[in-house]
C-alpha positions in Angstrom: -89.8 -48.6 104.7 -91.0 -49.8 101.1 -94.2 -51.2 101.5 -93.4 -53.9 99.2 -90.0 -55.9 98.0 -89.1 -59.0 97.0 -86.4 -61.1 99.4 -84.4 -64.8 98.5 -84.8 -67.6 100.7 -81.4 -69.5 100.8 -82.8 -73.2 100.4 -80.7 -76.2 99.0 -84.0 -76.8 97.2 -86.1 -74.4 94.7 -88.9 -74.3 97.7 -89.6 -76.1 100.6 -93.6 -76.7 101.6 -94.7 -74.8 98.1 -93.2 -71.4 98.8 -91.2 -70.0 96.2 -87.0 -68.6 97.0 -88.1 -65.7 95.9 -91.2 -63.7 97.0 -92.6 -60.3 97.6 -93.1 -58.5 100.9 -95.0 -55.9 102.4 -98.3 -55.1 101.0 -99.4 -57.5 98.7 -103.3 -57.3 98.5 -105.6 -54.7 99.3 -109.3 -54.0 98.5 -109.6 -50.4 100.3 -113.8 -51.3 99.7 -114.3 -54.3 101.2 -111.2 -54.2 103.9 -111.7 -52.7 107.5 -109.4 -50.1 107.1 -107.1 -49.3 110.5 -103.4 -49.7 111.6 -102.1 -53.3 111.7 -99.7 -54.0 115.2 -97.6 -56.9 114.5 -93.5 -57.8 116.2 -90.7 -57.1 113.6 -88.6 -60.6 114.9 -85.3 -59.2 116.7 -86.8 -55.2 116.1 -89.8 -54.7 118.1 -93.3 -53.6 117.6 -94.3 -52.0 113.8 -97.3 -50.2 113.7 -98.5 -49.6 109.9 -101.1 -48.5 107.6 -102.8 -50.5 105.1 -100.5 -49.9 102.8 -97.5 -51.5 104.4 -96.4 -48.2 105.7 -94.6 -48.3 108.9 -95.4 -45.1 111.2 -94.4 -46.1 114.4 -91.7 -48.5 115.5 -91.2 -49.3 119.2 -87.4 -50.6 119.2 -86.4 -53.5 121.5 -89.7 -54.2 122.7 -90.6 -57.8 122.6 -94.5 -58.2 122.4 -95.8 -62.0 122.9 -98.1 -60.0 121.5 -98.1 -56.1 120.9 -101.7 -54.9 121.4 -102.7 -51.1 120.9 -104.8 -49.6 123.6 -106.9 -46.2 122.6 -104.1 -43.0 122.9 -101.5 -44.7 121.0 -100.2 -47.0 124.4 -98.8 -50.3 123.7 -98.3 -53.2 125.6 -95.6 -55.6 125.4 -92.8 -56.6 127.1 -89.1 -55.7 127.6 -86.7 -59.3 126.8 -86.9 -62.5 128.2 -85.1 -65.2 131.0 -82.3 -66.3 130.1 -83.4 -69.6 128.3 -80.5 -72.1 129.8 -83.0 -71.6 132.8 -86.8 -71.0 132.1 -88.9 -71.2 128.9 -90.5 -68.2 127.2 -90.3 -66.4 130.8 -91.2 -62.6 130.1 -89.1 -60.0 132.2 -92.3 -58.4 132.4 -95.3 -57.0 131.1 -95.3 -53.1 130.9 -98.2 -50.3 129.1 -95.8 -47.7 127.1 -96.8 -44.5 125.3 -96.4 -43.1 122.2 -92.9 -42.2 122.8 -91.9 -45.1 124.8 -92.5 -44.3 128.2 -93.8 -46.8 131.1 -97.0 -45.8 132.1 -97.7 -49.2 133.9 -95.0 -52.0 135.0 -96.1 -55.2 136.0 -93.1 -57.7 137.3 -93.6 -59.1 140.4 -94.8 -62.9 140.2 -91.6 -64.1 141.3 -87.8 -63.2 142.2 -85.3 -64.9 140.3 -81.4 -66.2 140.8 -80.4 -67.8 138.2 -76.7 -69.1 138.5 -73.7 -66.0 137.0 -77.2 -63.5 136.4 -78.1 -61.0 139.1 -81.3 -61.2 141.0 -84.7 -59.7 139.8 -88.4 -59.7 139.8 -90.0 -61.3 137.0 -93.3 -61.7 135.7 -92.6 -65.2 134.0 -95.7 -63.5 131.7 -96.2 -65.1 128.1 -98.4 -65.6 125.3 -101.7 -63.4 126.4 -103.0 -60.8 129.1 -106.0 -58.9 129.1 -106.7 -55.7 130.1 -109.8 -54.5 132.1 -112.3 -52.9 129.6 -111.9 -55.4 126.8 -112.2 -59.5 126.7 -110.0 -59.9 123.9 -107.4 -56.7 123.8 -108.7 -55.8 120.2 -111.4 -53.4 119.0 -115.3 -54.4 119.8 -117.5 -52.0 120.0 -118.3 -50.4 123.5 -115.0 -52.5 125.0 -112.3 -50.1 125.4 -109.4 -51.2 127.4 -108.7 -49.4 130.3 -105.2 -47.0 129.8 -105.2 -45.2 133.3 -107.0 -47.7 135.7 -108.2 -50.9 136.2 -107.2 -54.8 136.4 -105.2 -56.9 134.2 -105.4 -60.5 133.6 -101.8 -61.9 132.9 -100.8 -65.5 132.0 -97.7 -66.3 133.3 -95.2 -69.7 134.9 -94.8 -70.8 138.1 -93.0 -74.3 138.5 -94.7 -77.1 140.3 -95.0 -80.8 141.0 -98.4 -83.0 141.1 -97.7 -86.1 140.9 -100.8 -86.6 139.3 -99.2 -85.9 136.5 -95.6 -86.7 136.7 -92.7 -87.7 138.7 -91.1 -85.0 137.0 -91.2 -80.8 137.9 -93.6 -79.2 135.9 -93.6 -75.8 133.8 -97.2 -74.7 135.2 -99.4 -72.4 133.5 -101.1 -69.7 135.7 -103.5 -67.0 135.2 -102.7 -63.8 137.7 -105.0 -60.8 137.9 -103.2 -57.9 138.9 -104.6 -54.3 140.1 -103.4 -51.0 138.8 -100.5 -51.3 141.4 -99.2 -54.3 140.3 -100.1 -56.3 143.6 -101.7 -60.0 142.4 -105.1 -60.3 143.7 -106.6 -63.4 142.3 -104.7 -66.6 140.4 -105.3 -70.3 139.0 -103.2 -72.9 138.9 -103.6 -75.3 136.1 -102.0 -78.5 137.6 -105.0 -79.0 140.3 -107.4 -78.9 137.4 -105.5 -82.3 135.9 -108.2 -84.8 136.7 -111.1 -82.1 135.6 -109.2 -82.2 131.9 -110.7 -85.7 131.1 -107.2 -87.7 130.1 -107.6 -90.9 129.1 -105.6 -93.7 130.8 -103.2 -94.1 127.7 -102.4 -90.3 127.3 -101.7 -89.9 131.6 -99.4 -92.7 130.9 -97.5 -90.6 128.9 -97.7 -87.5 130.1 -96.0 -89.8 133.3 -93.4 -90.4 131.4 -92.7 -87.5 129.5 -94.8 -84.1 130.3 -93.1 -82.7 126.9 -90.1 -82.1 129.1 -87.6 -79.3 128.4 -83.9 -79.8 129.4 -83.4 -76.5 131.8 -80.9 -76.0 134.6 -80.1 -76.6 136.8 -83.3 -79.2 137.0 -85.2 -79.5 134.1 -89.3 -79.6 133.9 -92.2 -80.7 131.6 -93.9 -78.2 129.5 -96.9 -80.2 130.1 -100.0 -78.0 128.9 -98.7 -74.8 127.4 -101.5 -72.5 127.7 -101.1 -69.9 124.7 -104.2 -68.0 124.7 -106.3 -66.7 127.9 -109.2 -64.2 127.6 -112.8 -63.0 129.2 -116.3 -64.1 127.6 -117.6 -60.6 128.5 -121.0 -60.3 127.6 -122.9 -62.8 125.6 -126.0 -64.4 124.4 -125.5 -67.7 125.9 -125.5 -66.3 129.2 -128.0 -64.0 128.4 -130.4 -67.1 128.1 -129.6 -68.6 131.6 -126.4 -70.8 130.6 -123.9 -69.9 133.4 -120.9 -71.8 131.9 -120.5 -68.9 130.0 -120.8 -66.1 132.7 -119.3 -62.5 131.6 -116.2 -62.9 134.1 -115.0 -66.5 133.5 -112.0 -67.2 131.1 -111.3 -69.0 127.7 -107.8 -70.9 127.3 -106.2 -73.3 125.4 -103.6 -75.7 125.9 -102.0 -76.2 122.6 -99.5 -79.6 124.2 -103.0 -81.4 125.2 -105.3 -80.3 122.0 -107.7 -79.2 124.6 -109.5 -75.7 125.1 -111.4 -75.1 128.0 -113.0 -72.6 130.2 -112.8 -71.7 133.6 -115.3 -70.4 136.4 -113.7 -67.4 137.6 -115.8 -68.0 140.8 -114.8 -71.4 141.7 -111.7 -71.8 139.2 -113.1 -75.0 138.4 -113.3 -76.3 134.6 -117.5 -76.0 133.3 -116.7 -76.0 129.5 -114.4 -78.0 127.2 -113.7 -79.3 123.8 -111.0 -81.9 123.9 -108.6 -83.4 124.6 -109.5 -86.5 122.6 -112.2 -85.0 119.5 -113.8 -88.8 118.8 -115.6 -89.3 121.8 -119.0 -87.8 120.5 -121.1 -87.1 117.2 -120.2 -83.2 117.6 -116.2 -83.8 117.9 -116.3 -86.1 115.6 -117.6 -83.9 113.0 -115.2 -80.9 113.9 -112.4 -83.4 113.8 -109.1 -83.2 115.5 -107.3 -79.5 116.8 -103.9 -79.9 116.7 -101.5 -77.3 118.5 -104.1 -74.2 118.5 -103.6 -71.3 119.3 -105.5 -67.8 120.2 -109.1 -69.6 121.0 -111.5 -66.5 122.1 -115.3 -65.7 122.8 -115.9 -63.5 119.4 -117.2 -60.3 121.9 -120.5 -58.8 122.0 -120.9 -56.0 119.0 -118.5 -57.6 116.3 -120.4 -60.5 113.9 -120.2 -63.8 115.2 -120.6 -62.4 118.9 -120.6 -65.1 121.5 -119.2 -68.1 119.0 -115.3 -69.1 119.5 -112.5 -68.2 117.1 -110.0 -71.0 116.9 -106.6 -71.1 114.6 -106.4 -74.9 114.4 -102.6 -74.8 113.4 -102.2 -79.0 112.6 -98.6 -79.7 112.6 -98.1 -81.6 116.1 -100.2 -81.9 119.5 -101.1 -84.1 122.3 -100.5 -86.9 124.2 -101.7 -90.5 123.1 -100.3 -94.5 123.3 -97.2 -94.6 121.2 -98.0 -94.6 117.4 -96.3 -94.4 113.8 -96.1 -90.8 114.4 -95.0 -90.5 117.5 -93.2 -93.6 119.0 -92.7 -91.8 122.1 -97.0 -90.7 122.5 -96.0 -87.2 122.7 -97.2 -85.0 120.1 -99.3 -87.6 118.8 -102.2 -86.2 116.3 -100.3 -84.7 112.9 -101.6 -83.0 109.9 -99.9 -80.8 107.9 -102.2 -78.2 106.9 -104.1 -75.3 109.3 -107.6 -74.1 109.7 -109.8 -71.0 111.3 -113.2 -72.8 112.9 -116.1 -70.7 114.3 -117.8 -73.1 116.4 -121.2 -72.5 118.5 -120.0 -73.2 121.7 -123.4 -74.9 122.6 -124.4 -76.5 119.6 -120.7 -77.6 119.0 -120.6 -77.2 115.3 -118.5 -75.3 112.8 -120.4 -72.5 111.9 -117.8 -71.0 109.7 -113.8 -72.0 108.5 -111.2 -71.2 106.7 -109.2 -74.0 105.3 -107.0 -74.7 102.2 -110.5 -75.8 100.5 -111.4 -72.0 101.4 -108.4 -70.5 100.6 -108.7 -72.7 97.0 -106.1 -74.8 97.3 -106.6 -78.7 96.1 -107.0 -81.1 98.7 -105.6 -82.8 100.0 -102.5 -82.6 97.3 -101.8 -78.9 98.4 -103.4 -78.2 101.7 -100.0 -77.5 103.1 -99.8 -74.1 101.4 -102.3 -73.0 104.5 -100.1 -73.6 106.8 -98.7 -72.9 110.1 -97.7 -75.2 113.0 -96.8 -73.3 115.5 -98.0 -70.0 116.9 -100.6 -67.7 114.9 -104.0 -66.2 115.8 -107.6 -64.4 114.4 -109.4 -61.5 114.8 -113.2 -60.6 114.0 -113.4 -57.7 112.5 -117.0 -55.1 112.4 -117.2 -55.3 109.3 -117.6 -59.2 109.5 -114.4 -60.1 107.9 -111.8 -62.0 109.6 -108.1 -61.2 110.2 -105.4 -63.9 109.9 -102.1 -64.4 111.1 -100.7 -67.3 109.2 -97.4 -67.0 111.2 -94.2 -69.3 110.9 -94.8 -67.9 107.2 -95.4 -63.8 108.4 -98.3 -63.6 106.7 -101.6 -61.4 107.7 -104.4 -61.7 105.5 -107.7 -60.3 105.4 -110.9 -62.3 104.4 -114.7 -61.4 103.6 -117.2 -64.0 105.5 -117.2 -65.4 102.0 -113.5 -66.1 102.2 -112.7 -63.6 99.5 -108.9 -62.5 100.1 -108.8 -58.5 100.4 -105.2 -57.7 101.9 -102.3 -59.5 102.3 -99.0 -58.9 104.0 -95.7 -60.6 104.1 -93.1 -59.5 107.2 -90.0 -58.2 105.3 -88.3 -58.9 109.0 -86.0 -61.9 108.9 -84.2 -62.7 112.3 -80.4 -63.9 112.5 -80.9 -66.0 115.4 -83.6 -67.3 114.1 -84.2 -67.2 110.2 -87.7 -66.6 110.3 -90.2 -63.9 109.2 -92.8 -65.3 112.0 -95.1 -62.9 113.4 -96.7 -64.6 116.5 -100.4 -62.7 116.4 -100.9 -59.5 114.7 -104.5 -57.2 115.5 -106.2 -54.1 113.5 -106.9 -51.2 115.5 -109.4 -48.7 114.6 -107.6 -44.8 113.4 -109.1 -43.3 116.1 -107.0 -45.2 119.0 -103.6 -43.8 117.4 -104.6 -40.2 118.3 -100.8 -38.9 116.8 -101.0 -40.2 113.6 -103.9 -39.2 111.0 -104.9 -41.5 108.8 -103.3 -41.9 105.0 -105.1 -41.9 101.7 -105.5 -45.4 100.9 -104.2 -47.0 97.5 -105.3 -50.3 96.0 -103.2 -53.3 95.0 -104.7 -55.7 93.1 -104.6 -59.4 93.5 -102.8 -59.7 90.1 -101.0 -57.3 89.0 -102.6 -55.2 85.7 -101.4 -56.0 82.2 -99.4 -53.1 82.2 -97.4 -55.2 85.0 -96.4 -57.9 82.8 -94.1 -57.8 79.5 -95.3 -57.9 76.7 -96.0 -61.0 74.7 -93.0 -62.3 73.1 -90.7 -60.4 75.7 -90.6 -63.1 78.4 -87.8 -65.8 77.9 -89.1 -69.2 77.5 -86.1 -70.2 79.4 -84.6 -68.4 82.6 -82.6 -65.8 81.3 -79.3 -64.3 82.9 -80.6 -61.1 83.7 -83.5 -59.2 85.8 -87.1 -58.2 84.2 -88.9 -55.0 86.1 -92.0 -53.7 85.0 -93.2 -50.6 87.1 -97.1 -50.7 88.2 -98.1 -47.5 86.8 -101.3 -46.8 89.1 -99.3 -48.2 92.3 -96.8 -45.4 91.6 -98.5 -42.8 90.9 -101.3 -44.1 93.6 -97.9 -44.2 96.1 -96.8 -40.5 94.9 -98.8 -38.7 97.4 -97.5 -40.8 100.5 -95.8 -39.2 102.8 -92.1 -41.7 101.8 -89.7 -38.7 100.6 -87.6 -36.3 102.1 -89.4 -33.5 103.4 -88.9 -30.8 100.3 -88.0 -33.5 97.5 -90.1 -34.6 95.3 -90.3 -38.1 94.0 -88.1 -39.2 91.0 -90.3 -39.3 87.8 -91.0 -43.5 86.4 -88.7 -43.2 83.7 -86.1 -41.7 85.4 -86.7 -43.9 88.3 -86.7 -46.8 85.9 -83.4 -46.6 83.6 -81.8 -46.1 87.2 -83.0 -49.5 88.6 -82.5 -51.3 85.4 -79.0 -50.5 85.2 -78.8 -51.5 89.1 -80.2 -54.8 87.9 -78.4 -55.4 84.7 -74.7 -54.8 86.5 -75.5 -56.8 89.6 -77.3 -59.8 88.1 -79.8 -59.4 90.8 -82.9 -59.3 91.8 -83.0 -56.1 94.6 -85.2 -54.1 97.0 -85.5 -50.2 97.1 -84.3 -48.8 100.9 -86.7 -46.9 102.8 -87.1 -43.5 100.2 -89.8 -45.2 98.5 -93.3 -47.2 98.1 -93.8 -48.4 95.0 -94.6 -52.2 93.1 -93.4 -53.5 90.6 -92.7 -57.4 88.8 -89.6 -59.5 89.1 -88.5 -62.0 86.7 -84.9 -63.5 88.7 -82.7 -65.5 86.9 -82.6 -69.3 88.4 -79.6 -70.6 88.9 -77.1 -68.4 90.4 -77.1 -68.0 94.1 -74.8 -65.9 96.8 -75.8 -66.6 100.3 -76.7 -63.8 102.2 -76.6 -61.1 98.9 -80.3 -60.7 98.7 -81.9 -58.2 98.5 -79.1 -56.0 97.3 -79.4 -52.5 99.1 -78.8 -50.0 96.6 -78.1 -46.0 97.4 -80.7 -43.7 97.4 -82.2 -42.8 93.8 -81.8 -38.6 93.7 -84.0 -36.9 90.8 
């Protein structure tokens, strides 16, 4: 695949939120210096699970597999997960949760929380598993030092549904959220319930009210059930400094979640199951919550683990959008989803002192506030991941963009999912991690090649060759040192040689010039290179064209 493109999004507008119709994809940034360099794991929407190098290069795809998320564990084994329930009658119900290797064999299945009928579909095991699992080894599932996951052995942590009723909460059945740990046979050994933690939570009287009412109900069959907490991130402390100094709250075994429908995050005793830490659900109740404001819909809260910088903190993508449950406002006349804001942020917060000791927000990411804050910005899904070299990994998701910042919020790699679904027209990438070369024992690693933040003047036309007005034809300028950086990559046919630039060149302008079209090279070649698209004219579904392999 090309490591970077451009693609049209079909809008009735010229951009919707500040992105552009037309934008590149792949590898758009990268600072081989000050990046930690590894293979990136992310899901391809309605492909599967894309490992790549930093260059955007794709050199493993696992077909079909459905992730929710894809993590790598040392040897080249993923885990993931195989499709979903049928969603007339559950919601974001994994089939299961399985360990494959590098050539897509099961190593380890895991399936057996609960056997299914659902009406005209035969009957079958399920693990009802989403969002998060851990695997014995490691707290978080990506690299720390000295926290391996397991691949042949050992326990695994699994969040997964089971439907209740407490009417504590509601009249109404309830999608719960449980945690299940499961041994190397697959047999369930320990499990927490969320619902009989309700009154540990610390709802206020106007919030139960709603959640009475409505515990964000979803319209299933045959009966349907309240999505009431949606837990979408569950991990271990592990080791840490604040136990360390006596403070048992945060003991090695207990486990950090969030529940991105109440704005809360939490953690739980693994000994007694009962809640002994929390921030939320309401963040104007104290001096400290007050000054880390309002989480909205978060996602992917974790214990940063011992060895990486930051160790013993918590990693939070505050996504903003819509969360929680509250009296009946402006913004939400029913209560549900209550707190809005339409821009994201990344906190760091000491769990003890209960400050922000690092962010990244639109201020970080230079944007103006609050004019332009929304161009940080995703309200559903997305994730973190602290990196050894003290820079932080992003997944910015409904837009399917990882990024890569310094602790000083410098930007030093960038990529864009080229994969848009049909069922759903989306790039999104739901949490993507880094893995160290050394865990992807098949693959050596590549020669690395820079691409600047903005492009070099040898990118750009010349002055006095760029239209003041949108012209009715296609501008490409090949990046010289991206080409020839890209030459010794393994993208050709074995025994051809690249085309040369100028060759290469006079082919694509001609493409250009008789299609009227901005396009996208297929999967021959990596190289970059400057678009300048016409405006107006628009055919929906013609973009990118895919044009026939360039011979030299």
């Amino acid at each position: 695949k090309p490591s970077f493109m451009y693609r049209k999004r079909e809008t009735n507008q010229e951009g919707i939120m500040g992105h552009p119709t037309i934008y590149p994809t792949g590898v758009t940034v990268y600072n081989p210096e000050k990046c930690w360099n590894g293979f990136t794991i992310f899901q391809a929407l309605e492909v599967g699970a894309v490992l790549m190098n930093m260059n955007g290069r794709e050199n493993k795809v696992w077909k079909g597999v459905h992730g929710f998320p894809n993590k790598i564990f040392p040897g080249g084994y993923l885990m993931t997960s195989r499709g979903s329930r049928d969603g007339r009658y559950g919601v974001q119900d994994g089939l299961d949760l399985v360990q494959i290797d590098w050539d897509g064999n099961v190593v380890w299945k895991f399936d057996r929380n609960e056997y299914i009928e659902d009406p005209g579909i035969p009957g079958r095991w399920m693990a009802r598993s989403h969002h998060d699992y851990q695997r014995e080894g490691s707290t978080t599932g990506y690299y720390a030092p000295g926290m391996e996951p397991k691949t042949d052995s050992g326990n695994t942590l699994v969040l997964a549904h089971r439907n209740a009723r407490n009417p504590k909460i509601s009249d109404k059945q309830l999608l719960d959220d449980v945690i299940l740990e499961v041994d190397w046979d697959g047999d369930i050994v320990w499990e927490w319930h969320c619902n009989e933690h309700f009154d540990e939570m610390g709802f206020r009287e106007g919030p139960k009210n709603t959640l009475a009412r409505d515990p964000n109900y979803r319209p299933t069959q045959p009966e349907g059930m309240g999505d009431w907490m949606h837990i979408n991130s569950m991990s271990v402390l592990g080791p840490n400094k604040w136990y360390d100094a006596g403070d048992e709250r945060f003991h090695p075994d207990n486990i950090i979640v969030d529940g991105r429908e109440a704005n809360i995050i939490f953690i739980i005793s693994k000994a007694t199951g009962k809640i002994v830490w929390k921030l939320g659900p309401d963040y104007d109740n104290s001096p400290e919550a007050k000054a880390i404001g309002w989480i909205i819909g978060q996602h992917h809260c974790h214990m940063v683990p011992r060895g990486l910088p930051g160790e013993g903190n918590i990693l939070i993508f505050d996504n903003g959008g819509w969360g929680g449950y509250d009296v009946p406002n402006p913004g939400s006349p029913t209560g549900v989803k209550a707190a809005l804001r339409d821009h994201s942020r990344v906190l760091e917060i000491d769990p003890v002192a209960m400050k922000i000791v690092w962010q990244y927000t639109p201020t970080e990411a230079g944007f103006l506030a609050p004019m332009d804050c929304n161009r940080f910005y995703s309200p559903f899904i997305s994730g973190m991941q602290r990196l050894p070299n003290g820079n932080t990994l992003i997944t910015e998701g409904s837009d399917g963009r990882v990024f890569e910042v310094t602790k000083d919020h410098e930007l030093v790699w960038e990529f864009i999912s080229p994969y848009w679904g049909q069922k759903l027209p989306m790039n999104m990438v739901y949490r993507a991690y880094r893995v160290p070369y050394e865990w992807v024992c098949p693959v050596p690693p590549r020669s690395a090649t820079a691409i600047p933040k903005s492009p070099s003047k040898a990118a750009h036309p010349t002055k006095g060759t760029m239209p003041s007005a949108s012209p009715p034809w296609t501008i490409l300028k090949i990046n010289k040192e991206a080409w020839e950086g890209n030459r010794g990559l393994p993208c050709s046919p074995p025994g051809q040689r690249p085309p040369s630039r100028s060759a290469l060149l006079h082919y694509l302008l001609s493409v250009a010039s008789s299609t009227r079209r901005a396009w996208a090279l297929p999967g021959l070649f990596t190289f970059s290179c400057r678009v300048v698209p016409f405006a107006k004219e628009r055919r929906p579904g013609g973009f990118p064209l895919r044009v026939p392999p360039v011979t030299p």
